[in-house]
mmCIF file of the C-alpha atoms, coordinates in Angstrom:
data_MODEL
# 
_entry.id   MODEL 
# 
loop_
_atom_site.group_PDB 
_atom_site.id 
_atom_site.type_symbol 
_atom_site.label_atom_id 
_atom_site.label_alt_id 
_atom_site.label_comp_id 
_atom_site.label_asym_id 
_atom_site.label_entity_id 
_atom_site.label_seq_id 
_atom_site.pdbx_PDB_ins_code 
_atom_site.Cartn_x 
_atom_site.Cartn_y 
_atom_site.Cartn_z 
_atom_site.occupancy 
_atom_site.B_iso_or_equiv 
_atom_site.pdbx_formal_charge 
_atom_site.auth_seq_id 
_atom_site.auth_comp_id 
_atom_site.auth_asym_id 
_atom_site.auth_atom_id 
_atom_site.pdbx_PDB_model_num 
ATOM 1   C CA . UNK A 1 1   ? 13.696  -14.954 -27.954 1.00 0.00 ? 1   UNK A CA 1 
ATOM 2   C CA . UNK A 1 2   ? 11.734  -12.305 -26.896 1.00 0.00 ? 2   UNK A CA 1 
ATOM 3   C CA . UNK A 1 3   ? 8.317   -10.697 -25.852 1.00 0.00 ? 3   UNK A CA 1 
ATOM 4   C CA . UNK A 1 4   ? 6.294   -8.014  -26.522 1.00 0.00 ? 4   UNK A CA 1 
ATOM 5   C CA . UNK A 1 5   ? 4.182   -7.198  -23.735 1.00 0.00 ? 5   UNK A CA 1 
ATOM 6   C CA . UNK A 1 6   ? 2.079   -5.109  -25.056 1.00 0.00 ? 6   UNK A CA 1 
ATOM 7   C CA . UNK A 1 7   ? 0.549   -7.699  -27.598 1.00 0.00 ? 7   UNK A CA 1 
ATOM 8   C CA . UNK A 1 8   ? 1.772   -10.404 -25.575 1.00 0.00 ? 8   UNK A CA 1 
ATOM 9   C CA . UNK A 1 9   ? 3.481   -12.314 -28.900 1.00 0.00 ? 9   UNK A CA 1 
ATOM 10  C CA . UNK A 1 10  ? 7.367   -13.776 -29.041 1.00 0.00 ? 10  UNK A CA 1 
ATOM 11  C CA . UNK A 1 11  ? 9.288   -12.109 -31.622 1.00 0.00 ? 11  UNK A CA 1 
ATOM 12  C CA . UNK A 1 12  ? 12.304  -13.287 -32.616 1.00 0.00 ? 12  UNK A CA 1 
ATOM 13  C CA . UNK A 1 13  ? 15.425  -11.053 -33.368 1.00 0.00 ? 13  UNK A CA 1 
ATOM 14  C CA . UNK A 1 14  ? 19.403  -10.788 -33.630 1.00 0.00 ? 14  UNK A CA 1 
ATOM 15  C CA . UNK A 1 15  ? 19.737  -8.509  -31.155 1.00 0.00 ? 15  UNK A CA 1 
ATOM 16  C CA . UNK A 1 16  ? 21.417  -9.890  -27.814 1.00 0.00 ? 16  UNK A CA 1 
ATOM 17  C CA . UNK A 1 17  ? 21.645  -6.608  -25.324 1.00 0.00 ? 17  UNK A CA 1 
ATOM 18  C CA . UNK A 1 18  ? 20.160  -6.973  -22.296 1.00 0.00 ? 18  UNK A CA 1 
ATOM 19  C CA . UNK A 1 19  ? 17.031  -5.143  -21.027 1.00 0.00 ? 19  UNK A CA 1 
ATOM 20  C CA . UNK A 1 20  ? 14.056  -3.047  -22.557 1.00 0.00 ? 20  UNK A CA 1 
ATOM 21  C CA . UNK A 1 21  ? 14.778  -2.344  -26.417 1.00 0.00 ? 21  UNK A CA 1 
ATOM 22  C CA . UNK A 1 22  ? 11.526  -1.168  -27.729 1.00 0.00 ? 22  UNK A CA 1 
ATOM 23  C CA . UNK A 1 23  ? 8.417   -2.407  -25.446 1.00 0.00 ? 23  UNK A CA 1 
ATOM 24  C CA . UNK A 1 24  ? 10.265  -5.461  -25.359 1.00 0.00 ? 24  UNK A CA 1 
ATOM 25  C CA . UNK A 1 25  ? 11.972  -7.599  -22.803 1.00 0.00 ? 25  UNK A CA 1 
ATOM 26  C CA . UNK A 1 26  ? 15.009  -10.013 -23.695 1.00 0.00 ? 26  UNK A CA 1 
ATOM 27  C CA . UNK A 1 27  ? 14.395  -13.284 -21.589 1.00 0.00 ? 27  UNK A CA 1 
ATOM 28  C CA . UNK A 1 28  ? 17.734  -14.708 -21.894 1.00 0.00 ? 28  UNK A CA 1 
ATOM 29  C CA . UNK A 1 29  ? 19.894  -12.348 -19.784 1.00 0.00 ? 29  UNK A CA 1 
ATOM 30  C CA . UNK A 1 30  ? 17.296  -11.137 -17.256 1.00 0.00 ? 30  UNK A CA 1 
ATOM 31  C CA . UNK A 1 31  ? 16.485  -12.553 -13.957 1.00 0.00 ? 31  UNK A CA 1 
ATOM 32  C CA . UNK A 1 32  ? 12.400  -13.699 -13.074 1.00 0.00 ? 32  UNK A CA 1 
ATOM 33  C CA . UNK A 1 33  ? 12.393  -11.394 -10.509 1.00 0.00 ? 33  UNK A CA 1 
ATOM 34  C CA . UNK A 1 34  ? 13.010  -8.548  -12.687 1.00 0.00 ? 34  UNK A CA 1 
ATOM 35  C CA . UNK A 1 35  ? 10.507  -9.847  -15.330 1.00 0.00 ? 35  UNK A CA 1 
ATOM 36  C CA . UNK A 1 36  ? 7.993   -9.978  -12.215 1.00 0.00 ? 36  UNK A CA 1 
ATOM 37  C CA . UNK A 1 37  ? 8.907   -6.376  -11.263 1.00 0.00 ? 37  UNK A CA 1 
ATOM 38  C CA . UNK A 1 38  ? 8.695   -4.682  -15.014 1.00 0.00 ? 38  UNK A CA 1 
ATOM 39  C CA . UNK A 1 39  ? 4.947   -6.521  -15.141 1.00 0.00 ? 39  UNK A CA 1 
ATOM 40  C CA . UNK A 1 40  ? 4.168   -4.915  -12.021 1.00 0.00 ? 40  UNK A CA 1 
ATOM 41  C CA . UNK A 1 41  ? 5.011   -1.139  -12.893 1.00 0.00 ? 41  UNK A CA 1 
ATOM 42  C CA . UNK A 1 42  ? 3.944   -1.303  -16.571 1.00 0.00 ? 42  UNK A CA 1 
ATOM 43  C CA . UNK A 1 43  ? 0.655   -2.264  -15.552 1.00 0.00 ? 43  UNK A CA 1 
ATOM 44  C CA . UNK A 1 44  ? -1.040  -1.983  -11.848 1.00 0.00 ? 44  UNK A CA 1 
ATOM 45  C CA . UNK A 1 45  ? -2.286  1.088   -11.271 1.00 0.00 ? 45  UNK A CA 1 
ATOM 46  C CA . UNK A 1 46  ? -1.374  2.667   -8.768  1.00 0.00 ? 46  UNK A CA 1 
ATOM 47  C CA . UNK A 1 47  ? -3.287  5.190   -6.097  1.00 0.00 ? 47  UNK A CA 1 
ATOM 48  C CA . UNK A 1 48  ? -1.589  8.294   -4.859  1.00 0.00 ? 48  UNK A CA 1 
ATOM 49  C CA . UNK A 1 49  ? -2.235  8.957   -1.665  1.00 0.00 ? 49  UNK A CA 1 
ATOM 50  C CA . UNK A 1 50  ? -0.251  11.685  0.923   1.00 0.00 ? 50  UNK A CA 1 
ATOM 51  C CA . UNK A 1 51  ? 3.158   10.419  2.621   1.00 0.00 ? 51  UNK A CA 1 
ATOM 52  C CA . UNK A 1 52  ? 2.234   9.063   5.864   1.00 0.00 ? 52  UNK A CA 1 
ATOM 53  C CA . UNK A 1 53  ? 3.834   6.215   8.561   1.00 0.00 ? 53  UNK A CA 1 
ATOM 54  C CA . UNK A 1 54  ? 3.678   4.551   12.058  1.00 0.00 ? 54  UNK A CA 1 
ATOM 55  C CA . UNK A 1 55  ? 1.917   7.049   14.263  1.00 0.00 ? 55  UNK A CA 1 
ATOM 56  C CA . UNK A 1 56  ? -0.093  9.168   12.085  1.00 0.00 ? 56  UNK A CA 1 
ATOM 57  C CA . UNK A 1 57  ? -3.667  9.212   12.523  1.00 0.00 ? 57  UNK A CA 1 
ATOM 58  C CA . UNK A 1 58  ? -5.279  8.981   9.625   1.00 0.00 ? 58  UNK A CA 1 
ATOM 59  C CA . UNK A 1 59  ? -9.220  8.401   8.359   1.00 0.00 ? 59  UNK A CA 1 
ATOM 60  C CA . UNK A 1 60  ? -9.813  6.272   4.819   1.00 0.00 ? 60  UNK A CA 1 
ATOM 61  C CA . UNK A 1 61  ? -12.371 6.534   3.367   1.00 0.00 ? 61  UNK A CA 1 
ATOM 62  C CA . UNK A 1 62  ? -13.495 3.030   1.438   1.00 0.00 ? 62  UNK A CA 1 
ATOM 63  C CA . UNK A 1 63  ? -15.942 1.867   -0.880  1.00 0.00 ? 63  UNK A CA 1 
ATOM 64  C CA . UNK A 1 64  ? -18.547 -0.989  0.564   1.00 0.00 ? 64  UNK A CA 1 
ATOM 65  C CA . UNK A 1 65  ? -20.520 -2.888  -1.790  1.00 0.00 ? 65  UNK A CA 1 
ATOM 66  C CA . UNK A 1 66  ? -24.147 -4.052  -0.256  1.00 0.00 ? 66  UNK A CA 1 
ATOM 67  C CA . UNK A 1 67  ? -26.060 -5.895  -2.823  1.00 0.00 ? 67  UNK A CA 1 
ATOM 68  C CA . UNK A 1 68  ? -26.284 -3.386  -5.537  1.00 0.00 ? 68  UNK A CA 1 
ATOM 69  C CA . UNK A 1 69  ? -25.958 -0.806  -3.098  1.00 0.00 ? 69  UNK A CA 1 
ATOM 70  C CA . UNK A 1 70  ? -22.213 1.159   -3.066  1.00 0.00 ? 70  UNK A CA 1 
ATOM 71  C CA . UNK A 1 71  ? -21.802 3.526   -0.080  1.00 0.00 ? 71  UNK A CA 1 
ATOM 72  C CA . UNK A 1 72  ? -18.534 5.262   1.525   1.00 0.00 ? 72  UNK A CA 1 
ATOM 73  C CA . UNK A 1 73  ? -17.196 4.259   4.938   1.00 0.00 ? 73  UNK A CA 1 
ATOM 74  C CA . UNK A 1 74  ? -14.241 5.408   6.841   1.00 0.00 ? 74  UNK A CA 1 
ATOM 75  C CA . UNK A 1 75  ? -11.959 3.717   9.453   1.00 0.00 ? 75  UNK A CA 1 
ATOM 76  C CA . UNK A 1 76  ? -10.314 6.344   11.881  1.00 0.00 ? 76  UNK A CA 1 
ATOM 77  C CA . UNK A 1 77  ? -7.374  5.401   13.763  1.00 0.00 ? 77  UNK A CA 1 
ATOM 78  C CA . UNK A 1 78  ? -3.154  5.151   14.395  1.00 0.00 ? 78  UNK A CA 1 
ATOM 79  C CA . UNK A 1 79  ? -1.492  3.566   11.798  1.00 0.00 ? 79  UNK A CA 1 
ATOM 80  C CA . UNK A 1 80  ? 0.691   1.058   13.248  1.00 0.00 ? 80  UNK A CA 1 
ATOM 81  C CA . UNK A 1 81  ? 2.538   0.265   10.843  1.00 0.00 ? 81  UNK A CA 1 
ATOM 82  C CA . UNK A 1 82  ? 4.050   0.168   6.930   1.00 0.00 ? 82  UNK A CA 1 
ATOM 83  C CA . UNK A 1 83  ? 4.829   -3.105  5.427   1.00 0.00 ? 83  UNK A CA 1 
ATOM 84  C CA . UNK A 1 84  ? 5.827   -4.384  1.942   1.00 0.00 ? 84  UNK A CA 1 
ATOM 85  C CA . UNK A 1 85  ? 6.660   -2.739  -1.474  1.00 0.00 ? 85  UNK A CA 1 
ATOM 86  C CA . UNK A 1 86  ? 5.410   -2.304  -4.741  1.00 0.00 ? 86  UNK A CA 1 
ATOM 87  C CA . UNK A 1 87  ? 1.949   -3.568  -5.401  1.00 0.00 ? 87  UNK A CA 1 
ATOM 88  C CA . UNK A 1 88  ? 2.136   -5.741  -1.759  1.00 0.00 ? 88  UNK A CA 1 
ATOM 89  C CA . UNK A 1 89  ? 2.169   -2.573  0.317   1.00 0.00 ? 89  UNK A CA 1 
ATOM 90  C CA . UNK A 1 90  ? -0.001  -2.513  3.434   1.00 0.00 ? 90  UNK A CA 1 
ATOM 91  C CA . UNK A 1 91  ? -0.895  -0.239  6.030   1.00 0.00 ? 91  UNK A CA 1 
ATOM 92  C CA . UNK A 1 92  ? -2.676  -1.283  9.139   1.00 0.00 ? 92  UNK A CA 1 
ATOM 93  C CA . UNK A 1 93  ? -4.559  0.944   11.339  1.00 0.00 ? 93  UNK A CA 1 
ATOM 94  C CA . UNK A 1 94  ? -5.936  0.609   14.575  1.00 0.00 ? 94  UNK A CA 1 
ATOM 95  C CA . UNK A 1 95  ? -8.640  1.844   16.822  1.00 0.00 ? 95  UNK A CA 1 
ATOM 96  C CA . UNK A 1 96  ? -10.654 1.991   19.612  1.00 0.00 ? 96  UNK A CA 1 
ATOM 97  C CA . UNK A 1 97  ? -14.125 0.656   19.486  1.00 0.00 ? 97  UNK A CA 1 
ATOM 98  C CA . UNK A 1 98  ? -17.205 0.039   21.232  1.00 0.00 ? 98  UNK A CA 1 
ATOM 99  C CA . UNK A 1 99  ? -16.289 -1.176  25.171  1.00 0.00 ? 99  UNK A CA 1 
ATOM 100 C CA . UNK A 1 100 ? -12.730 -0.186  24.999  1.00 0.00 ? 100 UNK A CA 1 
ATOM 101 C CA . UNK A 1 101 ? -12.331 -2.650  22.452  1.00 0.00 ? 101 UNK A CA 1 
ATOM 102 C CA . UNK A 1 102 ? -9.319  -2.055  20.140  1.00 0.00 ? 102 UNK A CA 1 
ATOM 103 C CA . UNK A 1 103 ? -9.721  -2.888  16.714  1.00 0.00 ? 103 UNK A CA 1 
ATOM 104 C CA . UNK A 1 104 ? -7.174  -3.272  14.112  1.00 0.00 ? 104 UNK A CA 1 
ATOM 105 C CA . UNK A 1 105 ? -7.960  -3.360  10.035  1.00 0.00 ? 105 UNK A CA 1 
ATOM 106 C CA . UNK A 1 106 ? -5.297  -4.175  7.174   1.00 0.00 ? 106 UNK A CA 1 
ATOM 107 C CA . UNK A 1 107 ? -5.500  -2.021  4.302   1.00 0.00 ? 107 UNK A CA 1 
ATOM 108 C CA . UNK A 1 108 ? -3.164  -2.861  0.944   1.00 0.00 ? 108 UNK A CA 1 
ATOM 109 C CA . UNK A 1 109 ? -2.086  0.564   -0.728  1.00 0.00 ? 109 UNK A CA 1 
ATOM 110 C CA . UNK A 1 110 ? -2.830  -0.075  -4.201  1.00 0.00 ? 110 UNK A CA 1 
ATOM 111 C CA . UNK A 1 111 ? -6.596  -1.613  -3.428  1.00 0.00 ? 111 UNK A CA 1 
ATOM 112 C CA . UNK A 1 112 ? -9.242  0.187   -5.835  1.00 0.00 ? 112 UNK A CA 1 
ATOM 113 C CA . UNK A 1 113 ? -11.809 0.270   -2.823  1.00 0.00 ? 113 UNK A CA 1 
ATOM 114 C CA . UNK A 1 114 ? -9.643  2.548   -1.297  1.00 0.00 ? 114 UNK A CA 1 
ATOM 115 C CA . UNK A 1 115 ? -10.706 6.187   -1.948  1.00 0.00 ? 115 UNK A CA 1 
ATOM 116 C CA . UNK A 1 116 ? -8.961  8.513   -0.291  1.00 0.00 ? 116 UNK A CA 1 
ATOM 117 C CA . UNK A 1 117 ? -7.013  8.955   3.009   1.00 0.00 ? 117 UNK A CA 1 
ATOM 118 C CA . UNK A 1 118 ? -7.020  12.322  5.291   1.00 0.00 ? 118 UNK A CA 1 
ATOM 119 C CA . UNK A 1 119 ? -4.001  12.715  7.377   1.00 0.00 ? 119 UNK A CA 1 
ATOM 120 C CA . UNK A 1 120 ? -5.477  14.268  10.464  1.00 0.00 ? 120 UNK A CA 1 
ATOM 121 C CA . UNK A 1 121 ? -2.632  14.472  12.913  1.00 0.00 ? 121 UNK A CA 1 
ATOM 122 C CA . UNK A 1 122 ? 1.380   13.609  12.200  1.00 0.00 ? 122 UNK A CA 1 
ATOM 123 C CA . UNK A 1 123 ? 2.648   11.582  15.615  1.00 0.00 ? 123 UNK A CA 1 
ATOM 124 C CA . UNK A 1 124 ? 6.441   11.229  16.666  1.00 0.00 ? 124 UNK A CA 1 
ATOM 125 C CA . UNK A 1 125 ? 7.541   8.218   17.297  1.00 0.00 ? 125 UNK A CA 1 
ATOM 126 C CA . UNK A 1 126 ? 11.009  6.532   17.217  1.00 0.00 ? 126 UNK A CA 1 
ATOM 127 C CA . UNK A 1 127 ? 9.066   2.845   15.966  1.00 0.00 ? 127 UNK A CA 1 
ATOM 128 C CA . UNK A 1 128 ? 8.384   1.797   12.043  1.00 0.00 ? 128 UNK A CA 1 
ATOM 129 C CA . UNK A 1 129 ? 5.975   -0.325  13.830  1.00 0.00 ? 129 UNK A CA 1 
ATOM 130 C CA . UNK A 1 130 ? 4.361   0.188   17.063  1.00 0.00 ? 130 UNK A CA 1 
ATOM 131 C CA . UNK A 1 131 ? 3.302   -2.792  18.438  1.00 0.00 ? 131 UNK A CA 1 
ATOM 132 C CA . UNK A 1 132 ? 3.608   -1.463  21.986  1.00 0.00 ? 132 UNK A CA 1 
ATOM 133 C CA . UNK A 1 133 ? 0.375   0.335   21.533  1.00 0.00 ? 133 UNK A CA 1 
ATOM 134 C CA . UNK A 1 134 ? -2.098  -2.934  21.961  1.00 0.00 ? 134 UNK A CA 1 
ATOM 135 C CA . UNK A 1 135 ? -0.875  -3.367  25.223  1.00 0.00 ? 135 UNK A CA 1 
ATOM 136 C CA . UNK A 1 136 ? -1.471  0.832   26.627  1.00 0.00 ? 136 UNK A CA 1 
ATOM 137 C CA . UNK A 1 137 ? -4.569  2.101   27.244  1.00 0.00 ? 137 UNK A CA 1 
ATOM 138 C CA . UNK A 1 138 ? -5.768  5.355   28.367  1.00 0.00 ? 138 UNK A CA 1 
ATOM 139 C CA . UNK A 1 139 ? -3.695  8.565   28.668  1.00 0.00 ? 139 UNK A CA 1 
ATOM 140 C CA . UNK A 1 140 ? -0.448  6.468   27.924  1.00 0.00 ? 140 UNK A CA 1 
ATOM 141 C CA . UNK A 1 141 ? -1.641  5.211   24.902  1.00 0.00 ? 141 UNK A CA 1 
ATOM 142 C CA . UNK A 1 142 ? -1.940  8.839   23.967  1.00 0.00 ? 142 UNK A CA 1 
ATOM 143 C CA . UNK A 1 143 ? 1.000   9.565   21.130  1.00 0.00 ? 143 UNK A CA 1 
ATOM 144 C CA . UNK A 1 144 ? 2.975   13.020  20.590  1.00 0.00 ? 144 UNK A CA 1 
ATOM 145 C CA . UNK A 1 145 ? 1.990   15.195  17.872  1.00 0.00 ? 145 UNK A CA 1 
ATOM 146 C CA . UNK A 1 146 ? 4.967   16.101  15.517  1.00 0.00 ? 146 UNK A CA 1 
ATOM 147 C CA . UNK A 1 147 ? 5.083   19.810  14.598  1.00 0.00 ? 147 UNK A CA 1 
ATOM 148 C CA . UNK A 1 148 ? 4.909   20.822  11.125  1.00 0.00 ? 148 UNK A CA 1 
# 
């Protein structure tokens, strides 16, 4: 047996090779996981953005919905790190606030309130994720900029 996607409706056929024959996907010889991952290219859209990781400071720029207001906010700040693949990519930034107060916000890559993101310096760090960074403050919590 097998589906068509695109119409979402079984059709039924002799053919028995394995994989994508024509928009549609033969459910006997694949695994779920591979069902789940076709789904998930086919249709999420996806937002490019500019190649960035762990120690770049970067500013997005988000939509927030008020009421019936929409307006444009940014968040400034380090990313710490890069998580997840696919459409369960995250990026999580952090900053300092108000009072020396460092605060840390989760962003998922393919979110459609994400706008766009600025990459305003490129750090160098050795770290995917930089968890040592909560715990500086001040001028050792300052991070190398990497020369382009």
């Amino acid at each position: 047996m097998k589906v068509l996607f695109r119409n979402i409706a079984p059709l039924k056929s002799n053919n028995s090779t394995a994989g994508i024959i024509r928009g549609c996907w033969d459910l006997k010889k694949t695994k779920v996981m591979d069902l789940v991952k076709f789904v998930q290219d086919e249709f999420v859209p996806k937002n490019e953005f500019p190649e960035f990781g762990a120690g770049d400071t970067v500013t997005v720029y988000y939509m927030i919905k008020e009421g019936d207001k929409e307006r444009t906010q940014f968040f400034k700040g380090v990313v710490i790190q890069r998580r997840g693949a696919g459409i369960t990519e995250t990026f999580t930034i952090r900053k300092i606030g108000a009072n020396g107060v460092g605060v840390e916000r989760i962003f998922p890559v393919n979110s459609p309130i994400l706008e766009k993101i600025e990459i305003n310096k490129k750090g160098l760090v050795r770290r995917a994720r930089i968890f040592y960074l909560r715990d500086l403050t001040g001028k050792k919590a300052r991070i190398k900029e990497r020369r382009v």
